[in-house]
LODRENLUM-677599 format. One record per residue: residue number from 1; residue in three letters; chain; x, y, z of N, C-alpha, C in turn. Coordinates in steps of 0.2 Angstrom, whole numbers, plus 5000, padded with zeros to 4 digits. Example, Ala and Ser with C-alpha at 12.3 -4.5 7.8 and 13.67 -1.06 7.14 Angstrom:
BEGIN
- seq, type, mol, nX, nY, nZ, caX, caY, caZ, cX, cY, cZ
- 1, ALA, A, 5066, 4972, 5039, 5062, 4978, 5039, 5066, 4984, 5039 .
- 2, SER, A, 5064, 4989, 5035, 5068, 4995, 5036, 5064, 5000, 5039 .
! end
This chain:
BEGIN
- seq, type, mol, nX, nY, nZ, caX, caY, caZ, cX, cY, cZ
- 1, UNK, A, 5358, 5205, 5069, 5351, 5206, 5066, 5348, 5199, 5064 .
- 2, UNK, A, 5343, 5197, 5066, 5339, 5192, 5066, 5335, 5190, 5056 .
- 3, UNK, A, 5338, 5186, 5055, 5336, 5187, 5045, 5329, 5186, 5047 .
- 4, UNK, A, 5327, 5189, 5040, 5317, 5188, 5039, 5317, 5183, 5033 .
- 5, UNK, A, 5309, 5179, 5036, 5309, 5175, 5032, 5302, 5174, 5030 .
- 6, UNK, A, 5301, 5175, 5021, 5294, 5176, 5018, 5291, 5168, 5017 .
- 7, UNK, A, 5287, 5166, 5019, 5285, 5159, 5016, 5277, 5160, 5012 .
- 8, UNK, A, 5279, 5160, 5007, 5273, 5158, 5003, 5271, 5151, 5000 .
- 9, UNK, A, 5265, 5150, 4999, 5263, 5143, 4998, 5256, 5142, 5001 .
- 10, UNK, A, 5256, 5131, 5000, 5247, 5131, 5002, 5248, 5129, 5007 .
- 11, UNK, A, 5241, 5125, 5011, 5242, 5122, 5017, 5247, 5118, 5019 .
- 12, UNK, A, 5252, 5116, 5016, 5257, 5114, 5020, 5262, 5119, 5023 .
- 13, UNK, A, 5263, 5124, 5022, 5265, 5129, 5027, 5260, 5135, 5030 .
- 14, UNK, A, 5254, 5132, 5028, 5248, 5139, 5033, 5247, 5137, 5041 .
- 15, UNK, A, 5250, 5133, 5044, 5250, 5133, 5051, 5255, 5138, 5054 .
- 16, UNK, A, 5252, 5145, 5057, 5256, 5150, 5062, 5261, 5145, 5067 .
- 17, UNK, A, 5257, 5141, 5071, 5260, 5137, 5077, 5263, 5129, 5075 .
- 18, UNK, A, 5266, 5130, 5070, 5267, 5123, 5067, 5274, 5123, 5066 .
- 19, UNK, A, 5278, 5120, 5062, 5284, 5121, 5062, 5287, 5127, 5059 .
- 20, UNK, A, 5283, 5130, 5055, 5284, 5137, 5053, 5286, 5144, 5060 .
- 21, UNK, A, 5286, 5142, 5065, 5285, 5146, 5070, 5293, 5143, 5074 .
- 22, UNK, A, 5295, 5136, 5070, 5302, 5134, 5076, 5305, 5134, 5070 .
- 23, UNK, A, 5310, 5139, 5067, 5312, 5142, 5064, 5318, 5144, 5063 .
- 24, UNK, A, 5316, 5149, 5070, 5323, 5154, 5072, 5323, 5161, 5069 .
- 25, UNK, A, 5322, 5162, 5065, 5322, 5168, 5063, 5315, 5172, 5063 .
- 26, UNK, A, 5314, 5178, 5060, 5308, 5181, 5058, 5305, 5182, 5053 .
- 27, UNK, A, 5297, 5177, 5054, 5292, 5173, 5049, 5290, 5178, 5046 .
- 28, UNK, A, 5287, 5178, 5043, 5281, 5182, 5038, 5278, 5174, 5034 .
- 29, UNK, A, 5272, 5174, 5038, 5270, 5167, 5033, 5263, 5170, 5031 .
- 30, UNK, A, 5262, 5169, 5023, 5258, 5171, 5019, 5252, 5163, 5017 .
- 31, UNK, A, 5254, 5159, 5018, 5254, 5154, 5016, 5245, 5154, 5016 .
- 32, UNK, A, 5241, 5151, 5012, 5233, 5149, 5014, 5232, 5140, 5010 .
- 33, UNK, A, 5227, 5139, 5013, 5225, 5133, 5013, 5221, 5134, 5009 .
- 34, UNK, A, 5220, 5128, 5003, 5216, 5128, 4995, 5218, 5134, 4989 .
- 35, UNK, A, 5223, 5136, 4989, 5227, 5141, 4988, 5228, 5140, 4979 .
- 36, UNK, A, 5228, 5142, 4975, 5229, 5142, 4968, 5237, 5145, 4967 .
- 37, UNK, A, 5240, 5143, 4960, 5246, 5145, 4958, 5246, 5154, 4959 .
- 38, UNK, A, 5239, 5155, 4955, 5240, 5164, 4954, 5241, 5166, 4960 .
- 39, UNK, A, 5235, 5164, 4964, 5237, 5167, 4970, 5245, 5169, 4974 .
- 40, UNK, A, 5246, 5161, 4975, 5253, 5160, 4976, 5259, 5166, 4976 .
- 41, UNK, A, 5260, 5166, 4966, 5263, 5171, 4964, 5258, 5176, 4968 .
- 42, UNK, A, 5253, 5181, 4971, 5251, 5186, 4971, 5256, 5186, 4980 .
- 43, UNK, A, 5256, 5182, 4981, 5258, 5183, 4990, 5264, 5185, 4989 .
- 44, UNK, A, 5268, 5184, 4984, 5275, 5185, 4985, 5278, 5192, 4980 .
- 45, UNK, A, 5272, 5197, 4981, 5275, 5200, 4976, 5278, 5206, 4982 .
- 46, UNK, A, 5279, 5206, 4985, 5285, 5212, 4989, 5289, 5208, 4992 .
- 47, UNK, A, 5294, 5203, 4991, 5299, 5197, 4992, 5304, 5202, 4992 .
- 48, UNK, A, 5305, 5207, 4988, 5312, 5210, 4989, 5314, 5213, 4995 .
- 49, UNK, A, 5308, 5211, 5000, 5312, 5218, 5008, 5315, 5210, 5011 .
- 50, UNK, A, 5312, 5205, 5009, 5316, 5199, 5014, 5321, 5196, 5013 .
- 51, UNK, A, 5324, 5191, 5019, 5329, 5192, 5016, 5329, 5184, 5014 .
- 52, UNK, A, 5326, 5181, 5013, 5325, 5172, 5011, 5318, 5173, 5009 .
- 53, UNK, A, 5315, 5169, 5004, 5307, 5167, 5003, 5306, 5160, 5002 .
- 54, UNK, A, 5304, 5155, 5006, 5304, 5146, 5004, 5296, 5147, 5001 .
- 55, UNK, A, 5297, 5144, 4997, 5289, 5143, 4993, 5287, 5135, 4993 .
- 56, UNK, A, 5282, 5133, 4995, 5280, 5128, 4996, 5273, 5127, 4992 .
- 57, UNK, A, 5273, 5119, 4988, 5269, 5119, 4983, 5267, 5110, 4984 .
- 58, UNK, A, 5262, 5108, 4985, 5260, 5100, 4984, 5259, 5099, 4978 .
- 59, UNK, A, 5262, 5094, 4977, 5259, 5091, 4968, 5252, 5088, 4969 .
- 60, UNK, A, 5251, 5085, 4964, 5244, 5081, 4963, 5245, 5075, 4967 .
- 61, UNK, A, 5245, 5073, 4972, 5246, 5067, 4974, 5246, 5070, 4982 .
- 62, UNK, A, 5247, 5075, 4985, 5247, 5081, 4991, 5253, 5077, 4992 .
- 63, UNK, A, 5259, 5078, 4991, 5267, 5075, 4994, 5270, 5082, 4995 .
- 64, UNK, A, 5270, 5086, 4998, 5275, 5091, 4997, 5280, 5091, 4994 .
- 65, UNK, A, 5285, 5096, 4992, 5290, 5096, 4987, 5291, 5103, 4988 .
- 66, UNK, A, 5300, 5104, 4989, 5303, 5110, 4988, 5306, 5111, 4981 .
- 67, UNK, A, 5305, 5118, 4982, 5308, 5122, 4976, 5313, 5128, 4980 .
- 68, UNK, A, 5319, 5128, 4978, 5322, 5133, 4981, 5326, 5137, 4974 .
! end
């Protein structure tokens, strides 16, 4: 069985064909570009059917940063 995988977050994972796509597994990307925190939290509220969620967040300075 092929894991599923939720990505929520802003423009740095809102590219379909970007590296979100080489992967390996199966995406679900939520991701939008200019995106707000509440938002955010709102893409990720059915997370319990999948089976990993990488949440992607830029600080104030646009550097990416993981949260796992």
């Amino acid at each position: 069985m092929i894991p599923t995988l939720l990505i929520i977050g802003d423009s740095f994972a809102a590219d379909n064909h970007g590296w979100p796509s080489q992967l390996g597994v199966d995406v679900t990307n939520r991701s939008q570009r200019g995106v707000g925190a509440y938002k955010i939290l709102k893409q990720a509220e059915d997370h319990a059917e999948y089976d990993r969620v990488m949440l992607t967040i830029n600080n104030g300075y646009g550097t990416p940063r993981w949260i796992s």
